[in-house]
C-alpha positions as CSV (number, residue, x, y, z in Angstrom):
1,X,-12.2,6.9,3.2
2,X,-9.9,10.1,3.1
3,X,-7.2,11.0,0.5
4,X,-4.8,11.4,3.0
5,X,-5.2,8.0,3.7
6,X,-4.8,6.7,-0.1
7,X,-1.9,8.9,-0.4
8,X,0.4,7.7,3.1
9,X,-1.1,4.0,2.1
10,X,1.3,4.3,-1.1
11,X,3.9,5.5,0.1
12,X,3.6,3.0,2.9
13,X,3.4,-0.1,0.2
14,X,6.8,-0.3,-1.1
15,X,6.3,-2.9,-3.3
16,X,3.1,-1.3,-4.8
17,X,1.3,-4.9,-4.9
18,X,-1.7,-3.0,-3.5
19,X,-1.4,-4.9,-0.1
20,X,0.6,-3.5,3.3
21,X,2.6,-6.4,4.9
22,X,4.0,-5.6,8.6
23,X,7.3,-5.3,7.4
24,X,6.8,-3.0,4.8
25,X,4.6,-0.8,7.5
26,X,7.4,-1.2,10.0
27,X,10.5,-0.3,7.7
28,X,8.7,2.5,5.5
29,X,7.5,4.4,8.3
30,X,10.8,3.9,10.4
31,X,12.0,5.2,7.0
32,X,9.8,8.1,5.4
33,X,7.9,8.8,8.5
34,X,9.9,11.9,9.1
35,X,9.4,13.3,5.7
36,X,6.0,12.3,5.4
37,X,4.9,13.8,8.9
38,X,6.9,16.9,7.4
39,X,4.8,16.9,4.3
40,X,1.5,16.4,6.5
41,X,1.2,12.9,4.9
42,X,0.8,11.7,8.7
43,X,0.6,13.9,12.1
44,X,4.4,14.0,13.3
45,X,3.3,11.6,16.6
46,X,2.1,9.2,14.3
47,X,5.5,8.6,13.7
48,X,6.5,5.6,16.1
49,X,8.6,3.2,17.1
50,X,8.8,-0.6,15.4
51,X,6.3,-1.4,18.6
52,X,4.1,1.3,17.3
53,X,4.3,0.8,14.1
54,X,3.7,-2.8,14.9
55,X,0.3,-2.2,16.6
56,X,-0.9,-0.1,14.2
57,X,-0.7,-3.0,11.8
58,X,-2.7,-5.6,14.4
59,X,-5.3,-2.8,14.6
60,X,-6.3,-2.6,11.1
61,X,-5.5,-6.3,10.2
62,X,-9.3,-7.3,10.1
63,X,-9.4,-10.0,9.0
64,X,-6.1,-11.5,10.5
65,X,-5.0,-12.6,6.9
66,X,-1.0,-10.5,8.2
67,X,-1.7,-8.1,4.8
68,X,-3.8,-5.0,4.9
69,X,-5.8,-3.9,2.0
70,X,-6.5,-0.1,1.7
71,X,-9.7,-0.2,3.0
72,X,-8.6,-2.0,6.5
73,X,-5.5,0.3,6.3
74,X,-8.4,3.7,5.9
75,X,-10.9,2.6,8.1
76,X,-7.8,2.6,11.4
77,X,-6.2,6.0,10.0
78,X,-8.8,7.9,9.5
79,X,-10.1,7.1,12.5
80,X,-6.5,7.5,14.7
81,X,-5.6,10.8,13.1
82,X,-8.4,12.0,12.9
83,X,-9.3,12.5,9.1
């Protein structure tokens, strides 16, 4: 699992429990996605909508437990952006 990938998944977890919840996915990339595609932390059309955001989340939720753990979060982003 990629760096990049550790680094956007904190920023990403806002309440750094170690665990991504949908609304935390959903509001921090609505909110730092810009500066974070801008830093190269994420590609810039990573950078969706709450629907995209939204489906990213259902593709890397596993185990369908509604929280992501880094490595569910990795093994999706790596994968989309190509890392």
């Amino acid at each position: 699992m990629s760096e990049k990938a550790r680094r956007l998944f904190d920023a990403l977890d806002l309440d750094q429990d170690g665990t991504l919840t949908r609304a935390e996915v959903i509001g921090a990339l609505r909110s730092k996605g810009p500066t974070l595609a801008a830093q190269g932390a994420i590609p810039f059309w990573g950078v969706g909508d709450t629907e995209e955001s939204s489906a990213l989340f259902d593709a890397a939720d596993q185990n369908g437990d509604r929280v992501l753990s880094f490595e569910e979060f990795a093994a999706v982003v790596d994968r989309r952006f190509g890392w």
